[in-house]
GUNU-670077 format. One line per 10 residues: number of its first residue (from 1); their letters; for each residue x, y, z negated of C-alpha. Coordinates in Angstrom, 1 decimal. Each point is the difference from the previous one (the first is absolute). Layout:
REM GUNU-670077
NUM	A	X Y Z  ... $
REM end
This chain:
REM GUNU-670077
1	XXXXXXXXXX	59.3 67.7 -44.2  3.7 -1.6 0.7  1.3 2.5 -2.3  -2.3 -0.7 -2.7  0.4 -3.9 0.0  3.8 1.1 0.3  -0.1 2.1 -3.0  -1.8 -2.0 -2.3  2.5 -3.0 0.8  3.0 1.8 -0.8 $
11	XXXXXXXXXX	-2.2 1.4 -3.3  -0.6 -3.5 -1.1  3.7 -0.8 0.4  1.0 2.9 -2.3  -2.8 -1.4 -2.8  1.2 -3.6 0.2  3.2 0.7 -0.2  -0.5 2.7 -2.7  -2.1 -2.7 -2.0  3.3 -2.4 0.5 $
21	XXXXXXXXXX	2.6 2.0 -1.5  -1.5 0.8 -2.5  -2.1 -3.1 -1.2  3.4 -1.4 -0.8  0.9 2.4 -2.6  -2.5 2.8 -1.2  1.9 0.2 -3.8  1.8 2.9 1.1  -3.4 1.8 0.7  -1.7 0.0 -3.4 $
31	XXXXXXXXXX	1.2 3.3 -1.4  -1.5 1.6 2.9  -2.6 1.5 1.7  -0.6 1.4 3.9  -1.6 3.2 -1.4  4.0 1.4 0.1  0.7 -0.5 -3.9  1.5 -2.7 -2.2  -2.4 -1.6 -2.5  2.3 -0.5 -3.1 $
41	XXXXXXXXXX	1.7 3.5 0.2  -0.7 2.4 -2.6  0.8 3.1 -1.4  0.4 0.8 -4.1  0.0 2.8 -2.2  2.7 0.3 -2.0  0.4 0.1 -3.7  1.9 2.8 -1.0  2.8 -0.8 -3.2  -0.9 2.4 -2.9 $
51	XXXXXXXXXX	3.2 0.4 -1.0  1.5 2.0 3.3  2.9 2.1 -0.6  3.1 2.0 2.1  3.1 0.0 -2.3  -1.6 -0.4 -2.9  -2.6 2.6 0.2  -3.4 -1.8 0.3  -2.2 0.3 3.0  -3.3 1.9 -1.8 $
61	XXXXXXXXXX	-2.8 -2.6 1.6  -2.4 1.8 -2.2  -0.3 2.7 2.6  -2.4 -1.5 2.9  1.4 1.9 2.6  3.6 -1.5 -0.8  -1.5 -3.5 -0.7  -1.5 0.6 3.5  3.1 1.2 1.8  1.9 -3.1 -1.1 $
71	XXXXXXXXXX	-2.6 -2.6 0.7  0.6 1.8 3.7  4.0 -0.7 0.2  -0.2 -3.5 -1.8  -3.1 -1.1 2.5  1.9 2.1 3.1  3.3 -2.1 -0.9  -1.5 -3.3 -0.5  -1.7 -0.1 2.8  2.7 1.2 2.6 $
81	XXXXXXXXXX	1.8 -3.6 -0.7  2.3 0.6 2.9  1.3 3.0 -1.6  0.2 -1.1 -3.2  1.7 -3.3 0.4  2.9 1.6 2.2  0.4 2.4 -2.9  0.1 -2.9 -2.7  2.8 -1.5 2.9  1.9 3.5 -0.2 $
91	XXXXXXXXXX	0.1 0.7 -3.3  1.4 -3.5 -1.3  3.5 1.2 2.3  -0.1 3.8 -1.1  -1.1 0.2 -3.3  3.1 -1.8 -1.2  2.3 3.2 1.4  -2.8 2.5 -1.3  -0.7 -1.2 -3.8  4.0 0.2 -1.5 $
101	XXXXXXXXXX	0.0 3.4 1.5  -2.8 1.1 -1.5  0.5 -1.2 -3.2  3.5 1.2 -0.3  -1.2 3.6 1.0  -2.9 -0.8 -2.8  -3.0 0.4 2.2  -2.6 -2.1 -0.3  -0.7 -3.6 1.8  -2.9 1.2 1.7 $
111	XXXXXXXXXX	1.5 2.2 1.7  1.1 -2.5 2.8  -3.9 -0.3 0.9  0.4 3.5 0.9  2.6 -1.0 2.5  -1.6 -2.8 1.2  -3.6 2.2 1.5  2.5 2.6 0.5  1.4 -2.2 3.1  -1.0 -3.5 -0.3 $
121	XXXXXXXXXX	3.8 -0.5 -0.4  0.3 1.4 4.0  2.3 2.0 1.3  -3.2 2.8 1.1  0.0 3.5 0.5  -2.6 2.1 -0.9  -1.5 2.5 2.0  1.4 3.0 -2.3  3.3 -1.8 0.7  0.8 -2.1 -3.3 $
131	XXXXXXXXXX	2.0 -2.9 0.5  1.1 -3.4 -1.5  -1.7 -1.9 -2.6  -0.6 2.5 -2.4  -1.3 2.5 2.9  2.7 2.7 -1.2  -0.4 3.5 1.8  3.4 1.4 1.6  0.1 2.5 -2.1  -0.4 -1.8 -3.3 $
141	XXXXXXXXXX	2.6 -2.8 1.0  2.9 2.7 0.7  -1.2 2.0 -3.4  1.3 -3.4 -1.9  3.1 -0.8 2.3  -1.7 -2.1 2.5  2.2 0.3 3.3  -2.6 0.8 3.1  0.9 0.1 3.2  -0.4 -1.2 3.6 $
151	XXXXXXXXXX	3.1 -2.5 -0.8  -0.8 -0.6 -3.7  -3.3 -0.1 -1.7  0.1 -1.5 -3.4  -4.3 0.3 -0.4  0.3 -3.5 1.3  2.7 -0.7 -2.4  -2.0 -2.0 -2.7  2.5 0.2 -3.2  0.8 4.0 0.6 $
161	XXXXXXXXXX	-3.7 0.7 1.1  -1.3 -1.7 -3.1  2.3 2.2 -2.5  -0.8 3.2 1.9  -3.8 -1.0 -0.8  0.8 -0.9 -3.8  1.7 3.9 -0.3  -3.4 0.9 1.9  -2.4 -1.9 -2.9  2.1 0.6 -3.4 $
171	XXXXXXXXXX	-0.1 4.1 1.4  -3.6 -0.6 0.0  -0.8 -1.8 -2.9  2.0 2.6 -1.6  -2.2 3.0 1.8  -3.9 -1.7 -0.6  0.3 -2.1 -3.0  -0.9 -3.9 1.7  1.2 -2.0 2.5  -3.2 0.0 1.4 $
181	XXXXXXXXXX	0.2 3.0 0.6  3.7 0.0 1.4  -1.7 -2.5 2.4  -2.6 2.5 1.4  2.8 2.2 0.4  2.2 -2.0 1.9  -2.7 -0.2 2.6  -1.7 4.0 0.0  3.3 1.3 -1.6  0.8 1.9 -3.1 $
191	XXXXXXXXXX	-1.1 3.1 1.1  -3.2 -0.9 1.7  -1.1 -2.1 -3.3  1.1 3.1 -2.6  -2.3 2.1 2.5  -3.0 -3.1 -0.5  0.2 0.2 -3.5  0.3 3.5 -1.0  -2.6 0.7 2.5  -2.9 -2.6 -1.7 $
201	XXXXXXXXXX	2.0 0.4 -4.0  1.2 -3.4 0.0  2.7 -2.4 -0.7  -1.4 -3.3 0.6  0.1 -1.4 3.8  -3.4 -1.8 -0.8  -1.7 3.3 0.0  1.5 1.2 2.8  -2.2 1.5 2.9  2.8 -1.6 2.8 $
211	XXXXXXXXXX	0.3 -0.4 3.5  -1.1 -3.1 1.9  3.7 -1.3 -0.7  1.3 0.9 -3.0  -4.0 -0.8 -1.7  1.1 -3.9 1.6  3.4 -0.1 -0.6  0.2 -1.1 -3.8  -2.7 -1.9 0.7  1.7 -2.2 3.1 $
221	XXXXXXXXXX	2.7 -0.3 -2.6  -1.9 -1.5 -3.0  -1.9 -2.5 2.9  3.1 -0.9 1.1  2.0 -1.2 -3.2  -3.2 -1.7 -0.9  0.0 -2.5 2.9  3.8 -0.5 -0.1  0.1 -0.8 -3.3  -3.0 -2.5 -0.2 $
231	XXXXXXXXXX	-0.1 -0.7 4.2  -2.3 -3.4 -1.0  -2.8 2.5 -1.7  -0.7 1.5 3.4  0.5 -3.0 2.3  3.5 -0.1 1.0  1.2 -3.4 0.2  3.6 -0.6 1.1  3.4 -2.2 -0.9  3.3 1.6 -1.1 $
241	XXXXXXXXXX	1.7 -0.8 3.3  -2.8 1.8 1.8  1.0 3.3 -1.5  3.0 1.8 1.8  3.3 0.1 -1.8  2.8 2.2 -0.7  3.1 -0.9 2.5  3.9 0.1 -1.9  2.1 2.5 1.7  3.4 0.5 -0.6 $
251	XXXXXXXXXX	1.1 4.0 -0.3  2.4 1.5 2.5  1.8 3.0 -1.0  0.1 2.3 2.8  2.5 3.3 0.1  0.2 1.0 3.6  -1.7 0.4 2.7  -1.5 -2.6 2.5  -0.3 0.4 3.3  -2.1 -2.8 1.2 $
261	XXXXXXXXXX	-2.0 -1.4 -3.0  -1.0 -3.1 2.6  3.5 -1.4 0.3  0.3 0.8 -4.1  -3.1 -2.7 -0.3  1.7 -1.9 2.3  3.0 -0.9 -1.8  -2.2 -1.1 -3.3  -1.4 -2.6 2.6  -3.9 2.0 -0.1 $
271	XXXXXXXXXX	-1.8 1.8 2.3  -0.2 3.8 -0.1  -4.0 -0.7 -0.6  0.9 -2.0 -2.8  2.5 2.9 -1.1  -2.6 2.7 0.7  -2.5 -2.1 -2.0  2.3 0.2 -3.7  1.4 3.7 0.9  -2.9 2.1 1.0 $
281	XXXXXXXXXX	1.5 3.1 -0.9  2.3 -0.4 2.8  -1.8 1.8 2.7  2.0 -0.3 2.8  2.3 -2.6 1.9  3.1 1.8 -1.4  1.2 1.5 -3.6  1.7 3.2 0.2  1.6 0.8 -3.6  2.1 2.9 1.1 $
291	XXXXXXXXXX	1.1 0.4 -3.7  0.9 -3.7 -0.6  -3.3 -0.3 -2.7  -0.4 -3.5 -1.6  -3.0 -1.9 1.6  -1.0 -3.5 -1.2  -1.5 -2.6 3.0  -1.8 -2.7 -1.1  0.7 -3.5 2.0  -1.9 -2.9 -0.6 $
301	XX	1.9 -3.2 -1.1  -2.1 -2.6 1.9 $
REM end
């Protein structure tokens, strides 16, 4: 009985004081409910544009199934905000190193979506081993000059690595006839997608009969250069100064080897994290250069 008396005291306790707190203030508490959801939260379909295209060669939205499978990536990419606002931040630094390359090799624009799902602008490797922000196989990186090594691996360099990958698209614009096309490639390959379309007696990648991957792929792509260019339409609401920017660095010519590549950062006044962080293609904490090759180190002025 005394630990029923003592119970219900300490209860009513909890309930006044419960009733105190928030009797002062219950604003905060309008836009929800204790069933576990928030009232004023909703979710929207989207309205697709009509007028969808990859480098100039329209999106056919007459086809259901395609109108389908990009009502899929723009929903999938509106609605993972976290992802898509980190790649909005991303791209506003990279872009700017991406877009004279690719115009002075005469690829297309778009193509720098391609590197942006490729990565997300990160320094990943995939589980068949590509590397760097345009995911280059070892292989396909030495092919076009690319050093790649356990001291040097210049996948992670972002100006070379974006020229190997414009050889890689003109070849394959050249090969299928589109650029959408020379997309699908970059991700199955050239000689997986001239075994797709002999095989099914096509040459349009809409008509394709794909794999989980590549059947997504120009699809991801499309979604993605939608959102970035009109990031408002889909609810991303931001300022300039939110978006991440594009450090100055000053170039270093390099000729010989280095033997500690912390003391190197050092003597700029950075940190070899800070080094690491603008030379990625260094891979480890010293530069050989036996034969004395030019190397260019990029060291940020503030």
């Amino acid at each position: 009985m005394k630990f029923l008396k003592k119970t219900t005291g300490i209860f009513l306790l909890l309930l006044i004081a419960y009733m105190f707190i928030f009797s002062k203030d219950s604003s905060h508490l309008h836009n929800y409910n204790f069933s576990g959801g928030v009232k004023d939260y909703k979710i929207y379909a989207l309205t697709i544009p009509q007028n969808l295209d990859f480098c100039g060669e329209p999106v056919p939205l007459e086809d259901s199934d395609v109108y389908e499978r990009i009502d899929r990536e723009l929903l999938v990419n509106t609605y993972w905000q976290s992802n898509g606002l980190l790649l909005l931040k991303r791209a506003n630094r990279f872009f700017p190193i991406i877009e004279p390359i690719l115009k002075s090799n005469g690829v297309p624009d778009d193509f720098k979506y391609l590197a942006l799902i490729e990565s997300g602008f990160m320094n990943v490797v995939s589980s068949a081993g590509a590397r760097g922000f345009w995911q280059l196989m070892k292989s396909t990186a030495k092919e076009n000059g690319l050093e790649v090594n356990e001291n040097v691996d210049e996948r992670y360099h972002i100006e070379k690595a974006t020229q190997v990958a414009c050889k890689f698209l003109i070849d394959s614009k050249e090969r299928f006839g589109s650029w959408t096309l020379a997309a699908a490639s970059y991700n199955m390959g050239k000689t997986g997608l001239e075994k797709r379309l002999n095989q099914q007696d096509s040459d349009n990648y809409y008509d394709l009969l794909l794999n989980e991957e590549t059947a997504r792929y120009l699809f991801r792509i499309i979604a993605i250069k939608e959102i970035l260019n009109s990031p408002k339409d889909y609810g991303f609401n931001y300022e300039p100064s939110d978006l991440y920017s594009l450090e100055v660095c000053r170039e270093v010519l390099v000729d010989s080897a280095v033997t500690d590549l912390v003391d190197f950062a050092k003597s700029y006044n950075i940190s070899y994290k800070t080094f690491k962080r603008h030379n990625p293609w260094l891979r480890e904490r010293h530069l050989k250069n036996a034969s004395r090759k030019k190397y260019i180190f990029k060291i940020p002025e503030n």
